[in-house]
C-alpha positions as CSV (number, residue, x, y, z in Angstrom):
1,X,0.0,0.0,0.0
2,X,1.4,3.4,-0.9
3,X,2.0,5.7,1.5
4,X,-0.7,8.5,1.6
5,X,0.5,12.0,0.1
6,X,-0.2,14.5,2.8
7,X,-2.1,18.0,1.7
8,X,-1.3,20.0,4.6
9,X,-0.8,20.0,8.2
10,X,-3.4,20.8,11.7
11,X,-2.0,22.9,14.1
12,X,-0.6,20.7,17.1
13,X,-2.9,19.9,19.7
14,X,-3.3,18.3,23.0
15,X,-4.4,14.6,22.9
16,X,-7.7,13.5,24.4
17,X,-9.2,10.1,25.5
18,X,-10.6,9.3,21.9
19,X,-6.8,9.3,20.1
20,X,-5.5,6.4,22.3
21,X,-6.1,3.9,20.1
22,X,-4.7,5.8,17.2
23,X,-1.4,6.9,19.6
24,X,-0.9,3.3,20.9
25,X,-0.9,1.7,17.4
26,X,1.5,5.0,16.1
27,X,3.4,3.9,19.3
28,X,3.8,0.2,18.5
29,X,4.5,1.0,14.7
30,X,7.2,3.2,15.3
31,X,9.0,1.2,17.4
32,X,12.3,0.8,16.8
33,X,15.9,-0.4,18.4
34,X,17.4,2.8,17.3
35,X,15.4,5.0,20.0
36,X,13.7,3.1,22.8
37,X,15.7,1.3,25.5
38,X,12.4,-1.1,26.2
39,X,11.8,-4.2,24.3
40,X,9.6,-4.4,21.5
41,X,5.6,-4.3,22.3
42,X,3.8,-7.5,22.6
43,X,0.2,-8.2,23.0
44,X,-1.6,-8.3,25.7
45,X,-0.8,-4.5,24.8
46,X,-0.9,-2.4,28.1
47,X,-3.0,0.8,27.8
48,X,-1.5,3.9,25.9
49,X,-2.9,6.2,29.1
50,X,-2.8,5.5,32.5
51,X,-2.0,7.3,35.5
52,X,1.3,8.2,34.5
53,X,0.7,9.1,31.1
54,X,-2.5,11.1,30.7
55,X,-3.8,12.7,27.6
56,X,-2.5,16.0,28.7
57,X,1.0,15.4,28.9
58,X,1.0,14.4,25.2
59,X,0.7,16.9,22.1
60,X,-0.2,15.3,19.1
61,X,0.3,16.1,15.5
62,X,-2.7,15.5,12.6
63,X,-1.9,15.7,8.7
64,X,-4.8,15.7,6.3
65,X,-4.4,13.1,3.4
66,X,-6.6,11.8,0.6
67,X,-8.0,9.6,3.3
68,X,-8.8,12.5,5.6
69,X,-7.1,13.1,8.8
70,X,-4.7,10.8,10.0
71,X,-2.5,11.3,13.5
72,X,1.4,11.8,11.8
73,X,2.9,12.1,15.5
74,X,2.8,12.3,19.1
75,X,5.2,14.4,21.8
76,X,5.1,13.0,25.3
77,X,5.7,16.6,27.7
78,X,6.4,16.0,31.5
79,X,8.0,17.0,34.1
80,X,11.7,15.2,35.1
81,X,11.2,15.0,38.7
82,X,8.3,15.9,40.7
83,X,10.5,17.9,43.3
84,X,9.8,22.0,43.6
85,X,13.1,22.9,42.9
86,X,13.4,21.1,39.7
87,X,9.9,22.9,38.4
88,X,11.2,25.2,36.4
89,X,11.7,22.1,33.9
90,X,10.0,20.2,31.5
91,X,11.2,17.2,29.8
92,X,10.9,15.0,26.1
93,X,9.7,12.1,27.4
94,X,8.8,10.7,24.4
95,X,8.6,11.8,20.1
96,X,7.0,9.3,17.8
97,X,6.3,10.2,13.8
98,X,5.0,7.9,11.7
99,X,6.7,6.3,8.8
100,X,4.6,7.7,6.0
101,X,4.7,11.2,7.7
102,X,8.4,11.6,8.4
103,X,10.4,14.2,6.0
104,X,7.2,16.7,6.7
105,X,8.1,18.5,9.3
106,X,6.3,17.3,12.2
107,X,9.0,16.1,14.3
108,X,10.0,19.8,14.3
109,X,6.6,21.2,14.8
110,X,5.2,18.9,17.9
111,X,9.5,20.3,19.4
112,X,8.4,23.9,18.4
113,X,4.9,23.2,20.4
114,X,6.5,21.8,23.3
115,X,9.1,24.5,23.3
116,X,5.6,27.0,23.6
117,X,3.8,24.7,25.8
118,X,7.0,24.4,28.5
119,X,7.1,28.5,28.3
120,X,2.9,28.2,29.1
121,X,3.8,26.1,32.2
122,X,6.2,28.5,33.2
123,X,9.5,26.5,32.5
124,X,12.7,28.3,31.8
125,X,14.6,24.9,30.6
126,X,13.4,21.8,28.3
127,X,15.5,18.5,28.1
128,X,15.6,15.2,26.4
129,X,17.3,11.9,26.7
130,X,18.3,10.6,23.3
131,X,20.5,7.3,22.0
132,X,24.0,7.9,21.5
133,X,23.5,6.2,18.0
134,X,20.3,8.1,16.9
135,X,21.8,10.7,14.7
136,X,18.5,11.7,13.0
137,X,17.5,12.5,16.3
138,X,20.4,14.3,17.3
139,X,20.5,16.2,14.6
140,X,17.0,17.6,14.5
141,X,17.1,18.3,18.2
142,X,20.7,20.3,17.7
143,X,19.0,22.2,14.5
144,X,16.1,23.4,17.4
145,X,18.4,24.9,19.7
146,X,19.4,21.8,22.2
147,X,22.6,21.1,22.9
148,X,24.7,18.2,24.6
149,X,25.1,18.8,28.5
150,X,26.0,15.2,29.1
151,X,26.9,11.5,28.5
152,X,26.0,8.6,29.9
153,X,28.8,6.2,28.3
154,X,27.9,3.0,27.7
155,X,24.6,3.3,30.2
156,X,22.4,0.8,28.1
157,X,23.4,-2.6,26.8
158,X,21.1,-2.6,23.5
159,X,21.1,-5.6,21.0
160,X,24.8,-6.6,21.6
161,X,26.5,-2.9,22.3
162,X,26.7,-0.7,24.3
163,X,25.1,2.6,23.9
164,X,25.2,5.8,25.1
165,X,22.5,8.1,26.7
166,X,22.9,11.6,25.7
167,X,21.4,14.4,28.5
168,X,20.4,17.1,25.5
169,X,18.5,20.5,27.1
170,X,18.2,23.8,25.6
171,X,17.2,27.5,27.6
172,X,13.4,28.7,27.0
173,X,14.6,32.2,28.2
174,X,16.3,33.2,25.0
């Protein structure tokens, strides 16, 4: 099946209770080695939202193709630590784009709208965790501003290898 040609792109939006279906199977089908540390999904399937992970933490991104609306990506927006003096901070917890959507610029926008949505919240900082070998992701996350504040060498043993986790973070300030 070709993939769908997309016509133009909603504005990024907060998830609700309906899209979990649609964010779990984007979840499962994006998988990949190359950027999550857990092993690959298998049914039974545990539930996209749950206490920890509630429709408002995520911003989602819709792209209307021939077929009508379709969800392209997801952005996962929390909090690092749930201590006061850490509140100033909002974290990447999670950035998902599907195959057929990727080269679009929605990885960029659902950033852009967490970049806004941390500054709503009253955040100063925003940081990610990313895979020492994702250099897609490394890229696109240098492109908008983050840079590397740290290393974990060798802090996950993925597939055979050790890989690095990279502390990434940019200022909201600026």
């Amino acid at each position: 099946m070709p993939a769908p040609q997309i016509s133009s792109l909603r504005p990024v939006r907060f998830a609700v209770p309906e899209d979990e279906a649609g964010l779990a199977e984007l979840d499962r089908a994006t998988w990949s080695g190359l950027h999550s540390v857990q092993p690959r999904p298998q049914p039974p399937y545990a539930p996209f939202f749950d206490d920890r992970n509630r429709p408002a933490d995520f911003l989602v991104a819709e792209a209307v193709t021939e077929d009508g609306e379709r969800t392209a990506g997801y952005l996962r927006l929390g909090r690092p630590t749930p201590l006061a003096c850490n509140a100033h901070v909002r974290q990447i917890q999670g950035l998902a784009v599907a195959g057929w959507a990727r080269r679009h610029g929605i990885a960029r926008a659902l950033l852009r709208a967490a970049c806004t949505e941390a500054r709503r919240q009253g955040a100063g900082r925003l940081t990610l965790r990313v895979l020492g070998h994702n250099a897609p992701a490394r890229a696109l996350y240098a492109s908008e501003g983050f840079t590397v504040e740290g290393i974990l060498p060798g802090e996950f043993h993925l597939h055979g290898r050790y890989v690095d986790d990279v502390l990434m973070g940019r200022s909201l300030t600026v």
